[in-house]
DSSP file (Angstrom, degrees, kcal/mol; ACC not computed):
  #  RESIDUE AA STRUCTURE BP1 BP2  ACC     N-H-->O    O-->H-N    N-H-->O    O-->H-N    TCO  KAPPA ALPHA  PHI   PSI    X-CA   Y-CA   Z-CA
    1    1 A X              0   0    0      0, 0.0     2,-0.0     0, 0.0     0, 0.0   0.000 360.0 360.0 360.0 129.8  110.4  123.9   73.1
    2    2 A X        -     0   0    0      1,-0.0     2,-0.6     3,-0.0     0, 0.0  -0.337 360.0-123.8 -76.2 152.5  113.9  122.1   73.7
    3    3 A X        -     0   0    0     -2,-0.0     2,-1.3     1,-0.0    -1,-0.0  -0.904  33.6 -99.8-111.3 153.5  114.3  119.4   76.2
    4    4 A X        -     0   0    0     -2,-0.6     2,-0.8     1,-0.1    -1,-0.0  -0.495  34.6-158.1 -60.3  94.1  116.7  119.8   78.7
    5    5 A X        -     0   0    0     -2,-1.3    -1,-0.1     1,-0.1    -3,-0.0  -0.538  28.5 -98.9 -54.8 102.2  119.9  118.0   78.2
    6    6 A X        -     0   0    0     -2,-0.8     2,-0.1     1,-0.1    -1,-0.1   0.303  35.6-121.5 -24.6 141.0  122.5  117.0   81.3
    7    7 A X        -     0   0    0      1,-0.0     2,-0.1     3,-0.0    -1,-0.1  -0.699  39.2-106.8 -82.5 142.0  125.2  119.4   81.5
    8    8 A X        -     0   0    0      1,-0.1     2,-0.8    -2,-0.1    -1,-0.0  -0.412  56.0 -74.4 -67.8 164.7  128.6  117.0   81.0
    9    9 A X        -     0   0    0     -2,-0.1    -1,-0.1     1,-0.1     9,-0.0  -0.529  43.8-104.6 -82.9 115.5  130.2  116.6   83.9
   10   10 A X    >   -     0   0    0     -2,-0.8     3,-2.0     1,-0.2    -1,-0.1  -0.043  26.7-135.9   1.4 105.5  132.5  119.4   85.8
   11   11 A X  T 3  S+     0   0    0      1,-0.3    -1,-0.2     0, 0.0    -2,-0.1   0.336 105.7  53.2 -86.4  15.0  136.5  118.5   85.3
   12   12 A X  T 3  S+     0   0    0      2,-0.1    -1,-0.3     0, 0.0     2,-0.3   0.525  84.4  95.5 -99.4  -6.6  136.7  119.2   88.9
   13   13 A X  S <  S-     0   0    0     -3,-2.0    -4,-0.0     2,-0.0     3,-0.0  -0.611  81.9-114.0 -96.1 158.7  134.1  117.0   90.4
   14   14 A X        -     0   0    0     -2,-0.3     4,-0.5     1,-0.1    -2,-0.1  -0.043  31.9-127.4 -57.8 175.2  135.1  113.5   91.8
   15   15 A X  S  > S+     0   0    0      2,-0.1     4,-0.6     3,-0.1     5,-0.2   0.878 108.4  55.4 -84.4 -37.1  133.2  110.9   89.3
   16   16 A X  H >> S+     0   0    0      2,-0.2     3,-7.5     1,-0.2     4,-2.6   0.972 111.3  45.5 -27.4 -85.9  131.6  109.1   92.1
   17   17 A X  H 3> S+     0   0    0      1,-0.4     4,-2.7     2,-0.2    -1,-0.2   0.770 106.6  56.7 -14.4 -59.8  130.1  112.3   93.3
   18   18 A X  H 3> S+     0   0    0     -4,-0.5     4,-1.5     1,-0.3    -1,-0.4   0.692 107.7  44.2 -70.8 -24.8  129.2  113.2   90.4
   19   19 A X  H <X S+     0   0    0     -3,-7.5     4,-2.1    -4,-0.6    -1,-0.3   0.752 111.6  57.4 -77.3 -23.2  127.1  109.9   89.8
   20   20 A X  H >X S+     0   0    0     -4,-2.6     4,-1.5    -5,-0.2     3,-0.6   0.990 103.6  49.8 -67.7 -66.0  125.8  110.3   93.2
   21   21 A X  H 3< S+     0   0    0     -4,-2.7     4,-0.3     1,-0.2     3,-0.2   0.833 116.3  48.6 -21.5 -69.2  124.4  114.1   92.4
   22   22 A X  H 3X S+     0   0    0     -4,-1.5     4,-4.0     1,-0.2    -1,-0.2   0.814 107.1  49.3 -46.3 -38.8  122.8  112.4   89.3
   23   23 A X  H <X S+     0   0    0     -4,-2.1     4,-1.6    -3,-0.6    -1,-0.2   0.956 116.4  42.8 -50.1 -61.6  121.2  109.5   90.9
   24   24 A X  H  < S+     0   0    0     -4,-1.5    -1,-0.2     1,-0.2    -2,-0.2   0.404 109.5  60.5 -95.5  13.1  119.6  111.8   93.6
   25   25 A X  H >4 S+     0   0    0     -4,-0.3     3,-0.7    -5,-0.3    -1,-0.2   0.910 108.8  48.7 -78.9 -53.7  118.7  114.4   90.7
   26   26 A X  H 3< S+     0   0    0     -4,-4.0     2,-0.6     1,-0.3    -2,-0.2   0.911 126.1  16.7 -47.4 -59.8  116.8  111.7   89.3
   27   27 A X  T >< S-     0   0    0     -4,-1.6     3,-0.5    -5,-0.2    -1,-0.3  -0.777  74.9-147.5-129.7 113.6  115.0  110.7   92.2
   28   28 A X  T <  S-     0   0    0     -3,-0.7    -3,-0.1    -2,-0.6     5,-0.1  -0.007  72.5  -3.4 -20.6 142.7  114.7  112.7   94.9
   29   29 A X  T 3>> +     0   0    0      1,-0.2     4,-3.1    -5,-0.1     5,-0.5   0.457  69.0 142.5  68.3  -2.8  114.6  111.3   98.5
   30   30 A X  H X>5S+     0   0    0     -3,-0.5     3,-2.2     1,-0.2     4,-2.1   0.906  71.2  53.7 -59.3 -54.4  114.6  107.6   97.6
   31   31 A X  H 3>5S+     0   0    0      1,-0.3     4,-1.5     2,-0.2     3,-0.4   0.851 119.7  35.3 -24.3 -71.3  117.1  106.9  101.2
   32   32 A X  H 3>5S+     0   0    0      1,-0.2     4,-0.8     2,-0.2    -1,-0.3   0.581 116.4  47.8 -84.2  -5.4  114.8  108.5  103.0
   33   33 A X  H <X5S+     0   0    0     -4,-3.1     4,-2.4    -3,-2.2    -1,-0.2   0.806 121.2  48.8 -73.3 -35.3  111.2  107.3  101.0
   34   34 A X  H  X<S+     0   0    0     -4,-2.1     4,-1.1    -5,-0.5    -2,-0.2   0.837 108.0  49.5 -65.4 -41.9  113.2  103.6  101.4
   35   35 A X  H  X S+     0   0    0     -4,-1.5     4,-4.4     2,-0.2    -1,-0.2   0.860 111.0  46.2 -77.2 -68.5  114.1  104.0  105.2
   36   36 A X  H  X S+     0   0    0     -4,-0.8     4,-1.8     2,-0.3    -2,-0.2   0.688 116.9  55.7 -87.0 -34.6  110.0  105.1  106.3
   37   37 A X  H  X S+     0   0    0     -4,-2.4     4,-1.5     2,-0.2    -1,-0.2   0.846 111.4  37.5  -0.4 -73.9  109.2  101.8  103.9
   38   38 A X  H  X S+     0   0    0     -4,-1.1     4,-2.8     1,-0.2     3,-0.4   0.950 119.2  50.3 -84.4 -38.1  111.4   99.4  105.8
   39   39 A X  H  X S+     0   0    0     -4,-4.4     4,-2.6     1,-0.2    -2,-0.2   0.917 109.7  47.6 -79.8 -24.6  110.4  100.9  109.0
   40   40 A X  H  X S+     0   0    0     -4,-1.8     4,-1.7     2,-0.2    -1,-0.2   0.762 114.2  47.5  17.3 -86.5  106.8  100.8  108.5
   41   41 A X  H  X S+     0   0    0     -4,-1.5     4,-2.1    -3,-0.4     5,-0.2   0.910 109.5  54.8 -77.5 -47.3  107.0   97.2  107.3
   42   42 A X  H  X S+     0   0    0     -4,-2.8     4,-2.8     1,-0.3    -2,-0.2   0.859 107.5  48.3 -56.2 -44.6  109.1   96.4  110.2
   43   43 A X  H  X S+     0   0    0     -4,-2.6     4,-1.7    -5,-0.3    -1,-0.3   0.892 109.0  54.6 -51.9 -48.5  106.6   97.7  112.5
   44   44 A X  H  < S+     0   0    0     -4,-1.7     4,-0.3     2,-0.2    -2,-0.2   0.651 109.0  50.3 -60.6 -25.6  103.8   95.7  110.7
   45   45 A X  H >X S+     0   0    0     -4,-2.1     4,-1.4     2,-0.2     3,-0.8   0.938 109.9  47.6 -69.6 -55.7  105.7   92.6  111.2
   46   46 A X  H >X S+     0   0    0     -4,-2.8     4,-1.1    -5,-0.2     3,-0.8   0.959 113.0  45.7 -26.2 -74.1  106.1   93.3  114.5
   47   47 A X  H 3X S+     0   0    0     -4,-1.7     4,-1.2     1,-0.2    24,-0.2   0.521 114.5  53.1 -55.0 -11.6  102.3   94.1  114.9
   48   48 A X  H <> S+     0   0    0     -3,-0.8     4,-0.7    -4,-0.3    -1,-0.2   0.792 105.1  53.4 -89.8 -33.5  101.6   90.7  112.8
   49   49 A X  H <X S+     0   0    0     -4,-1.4     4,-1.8    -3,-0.8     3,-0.5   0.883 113.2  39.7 -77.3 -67.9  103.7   88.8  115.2
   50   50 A X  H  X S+     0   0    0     -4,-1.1     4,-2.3     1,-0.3     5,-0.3   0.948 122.4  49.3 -79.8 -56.2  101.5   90.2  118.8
   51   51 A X  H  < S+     0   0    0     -4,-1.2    17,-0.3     1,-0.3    -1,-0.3   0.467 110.8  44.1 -95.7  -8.0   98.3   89.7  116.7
   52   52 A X  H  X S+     0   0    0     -4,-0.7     4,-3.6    -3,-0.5     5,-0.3   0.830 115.5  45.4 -79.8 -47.6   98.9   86.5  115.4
   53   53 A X  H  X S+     0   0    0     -4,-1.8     4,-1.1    -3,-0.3    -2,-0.2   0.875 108.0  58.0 -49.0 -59.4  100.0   85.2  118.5
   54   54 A X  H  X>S+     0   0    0     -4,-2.3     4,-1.3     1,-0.2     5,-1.0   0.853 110.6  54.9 -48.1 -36.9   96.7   87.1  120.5
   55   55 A X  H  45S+     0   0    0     -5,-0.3    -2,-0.2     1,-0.2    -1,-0.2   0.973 105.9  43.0 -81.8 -41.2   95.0   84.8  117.9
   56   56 A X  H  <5S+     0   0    0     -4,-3.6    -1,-0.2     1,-0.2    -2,-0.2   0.857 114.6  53.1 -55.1 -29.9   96.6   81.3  118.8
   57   57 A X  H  <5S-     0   0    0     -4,-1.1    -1,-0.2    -5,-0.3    -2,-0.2   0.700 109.8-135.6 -83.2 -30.3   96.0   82.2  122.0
   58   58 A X  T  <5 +     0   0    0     -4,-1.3     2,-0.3     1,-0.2     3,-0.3   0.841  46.7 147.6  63.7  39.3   92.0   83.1  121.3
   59   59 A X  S   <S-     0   0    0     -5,-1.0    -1,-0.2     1,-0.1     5,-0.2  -0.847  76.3 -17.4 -82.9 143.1   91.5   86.5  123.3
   60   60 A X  S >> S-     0   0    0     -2,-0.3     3,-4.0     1,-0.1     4,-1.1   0.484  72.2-176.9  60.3  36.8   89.5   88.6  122.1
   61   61 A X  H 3> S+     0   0    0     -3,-0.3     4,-1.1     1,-0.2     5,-0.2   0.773  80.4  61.1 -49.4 -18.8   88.9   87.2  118.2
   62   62 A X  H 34 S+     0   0    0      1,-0.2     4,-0.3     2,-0.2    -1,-0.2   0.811 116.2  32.1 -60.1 -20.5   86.5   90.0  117.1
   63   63 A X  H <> S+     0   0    0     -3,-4.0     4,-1.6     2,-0.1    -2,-0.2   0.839 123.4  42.1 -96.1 -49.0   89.4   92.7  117.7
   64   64 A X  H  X S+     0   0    0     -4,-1.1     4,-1.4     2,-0.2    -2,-0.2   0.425 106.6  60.6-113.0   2.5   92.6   90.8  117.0
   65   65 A X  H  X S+     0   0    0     -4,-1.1     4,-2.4    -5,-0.3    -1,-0.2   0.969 113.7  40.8 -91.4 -70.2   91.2   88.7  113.3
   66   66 A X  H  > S+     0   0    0     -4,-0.3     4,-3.5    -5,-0.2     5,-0.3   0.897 120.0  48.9 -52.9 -45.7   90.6   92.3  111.5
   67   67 A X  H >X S+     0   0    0     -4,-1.6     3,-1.4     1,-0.2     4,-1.0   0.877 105.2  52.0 -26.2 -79.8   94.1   93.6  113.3
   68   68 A X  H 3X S+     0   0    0     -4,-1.4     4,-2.9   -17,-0.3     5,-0.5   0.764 112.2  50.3 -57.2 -44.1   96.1   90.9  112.3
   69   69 A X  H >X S+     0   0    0     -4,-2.4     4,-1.7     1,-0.2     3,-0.6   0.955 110.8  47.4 -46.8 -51.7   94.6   91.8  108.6
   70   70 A X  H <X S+     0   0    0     -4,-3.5     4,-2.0    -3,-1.4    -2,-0.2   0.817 113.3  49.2 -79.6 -27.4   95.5   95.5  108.8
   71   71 A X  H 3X S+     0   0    0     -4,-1.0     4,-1.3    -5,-0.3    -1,-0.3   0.904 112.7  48.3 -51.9 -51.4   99.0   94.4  110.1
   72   72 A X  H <X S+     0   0    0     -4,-2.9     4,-3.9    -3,-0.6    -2,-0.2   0.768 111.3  50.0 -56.5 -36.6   99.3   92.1  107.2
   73   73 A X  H  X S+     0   0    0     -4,-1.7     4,-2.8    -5,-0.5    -1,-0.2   0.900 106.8  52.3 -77.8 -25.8   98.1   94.7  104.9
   74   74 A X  H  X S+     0   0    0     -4,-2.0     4,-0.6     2,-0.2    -2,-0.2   0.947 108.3  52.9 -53.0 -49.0  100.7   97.3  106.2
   75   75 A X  H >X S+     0   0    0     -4,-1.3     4,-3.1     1,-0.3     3,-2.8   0.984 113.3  51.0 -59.3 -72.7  103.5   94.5  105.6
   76   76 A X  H 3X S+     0   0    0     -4,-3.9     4,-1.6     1,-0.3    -1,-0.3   0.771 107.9  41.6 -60.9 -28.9  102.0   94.3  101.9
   77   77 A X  H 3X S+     0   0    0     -4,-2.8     4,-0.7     2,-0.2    -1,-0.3   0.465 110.0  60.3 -99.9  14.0  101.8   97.6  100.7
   78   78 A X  H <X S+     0   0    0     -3,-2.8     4,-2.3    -4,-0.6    -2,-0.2   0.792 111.9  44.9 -81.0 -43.5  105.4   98.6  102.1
   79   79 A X  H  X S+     0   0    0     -4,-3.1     4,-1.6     1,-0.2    -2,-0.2   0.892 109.3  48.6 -86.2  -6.8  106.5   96.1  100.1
   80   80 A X  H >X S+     0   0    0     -4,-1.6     4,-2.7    -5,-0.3     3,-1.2   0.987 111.0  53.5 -55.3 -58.5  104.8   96.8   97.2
   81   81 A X  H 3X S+     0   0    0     -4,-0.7     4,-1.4     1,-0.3    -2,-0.2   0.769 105.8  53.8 -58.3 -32.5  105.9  100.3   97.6
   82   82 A X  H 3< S+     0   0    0     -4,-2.3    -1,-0.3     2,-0.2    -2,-0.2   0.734 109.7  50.5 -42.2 -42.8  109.9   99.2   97.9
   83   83 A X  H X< S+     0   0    0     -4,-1.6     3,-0.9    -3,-1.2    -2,-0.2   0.767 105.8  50.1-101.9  -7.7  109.6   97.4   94.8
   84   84 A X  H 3< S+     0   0    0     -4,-2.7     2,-1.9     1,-0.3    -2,-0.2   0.963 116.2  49.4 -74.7 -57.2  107.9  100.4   92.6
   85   85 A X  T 3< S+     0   0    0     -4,-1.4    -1,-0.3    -5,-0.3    -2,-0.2   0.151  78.6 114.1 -59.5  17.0  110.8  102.5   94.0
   86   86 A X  S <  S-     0   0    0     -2,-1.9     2,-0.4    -3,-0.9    -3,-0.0  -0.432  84.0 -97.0 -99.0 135.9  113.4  100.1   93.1
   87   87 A X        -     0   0    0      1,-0.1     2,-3.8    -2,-0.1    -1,-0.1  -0.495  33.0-114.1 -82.5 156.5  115.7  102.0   90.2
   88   88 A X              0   0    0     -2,-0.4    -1,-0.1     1,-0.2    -3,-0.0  -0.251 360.0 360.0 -78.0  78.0  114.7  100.9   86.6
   89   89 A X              0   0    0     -2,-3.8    -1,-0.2     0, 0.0    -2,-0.0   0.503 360.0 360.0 -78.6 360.0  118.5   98.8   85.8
């Protein structure tokens, strides 16, 4: 069985373009995996922010100490997940 080699590149396509095509042959989606990432995390910052704050504040600690975790946790595995998707320079 052969592996698939890249076809050289088109003389009519731009070279930019043409890196761009590759890039997103290679990975698929990454804008839009990167995008649902940052917004995510942004939300969990947000939600870290109300629930930290509820906590200074002392309402309700039984509810808002396990929140503030799962907000915290959101935060962390977006960014975990940003840096596995990062491309391999």
């Amino acid at each position: 069985m052969t592996e698939l080699q890249p076809k050289p590149k088109p003389d009519s396509i731009d070279p930019v373009l043409w890196s761009r095509l590759q890039a997103e042959a290679k990975s698929p989606f990454r804008g839009l995996r990167q995008f649902v990432y940052a917004s995510c995390a942004a939300s969990g910052a947000i939600g870290g922010v109300v629930f930290f704050f509820k906590l200074l504040a002392g309402r309700d600690l039984q509810a808002t100490v396990p929140n503030l975790g799962v907000q915290i946790g959101v935060v962390a595995l977006m960014v975990w997940l940003w840096r596995i998707d990062r491309p391999k320079t």
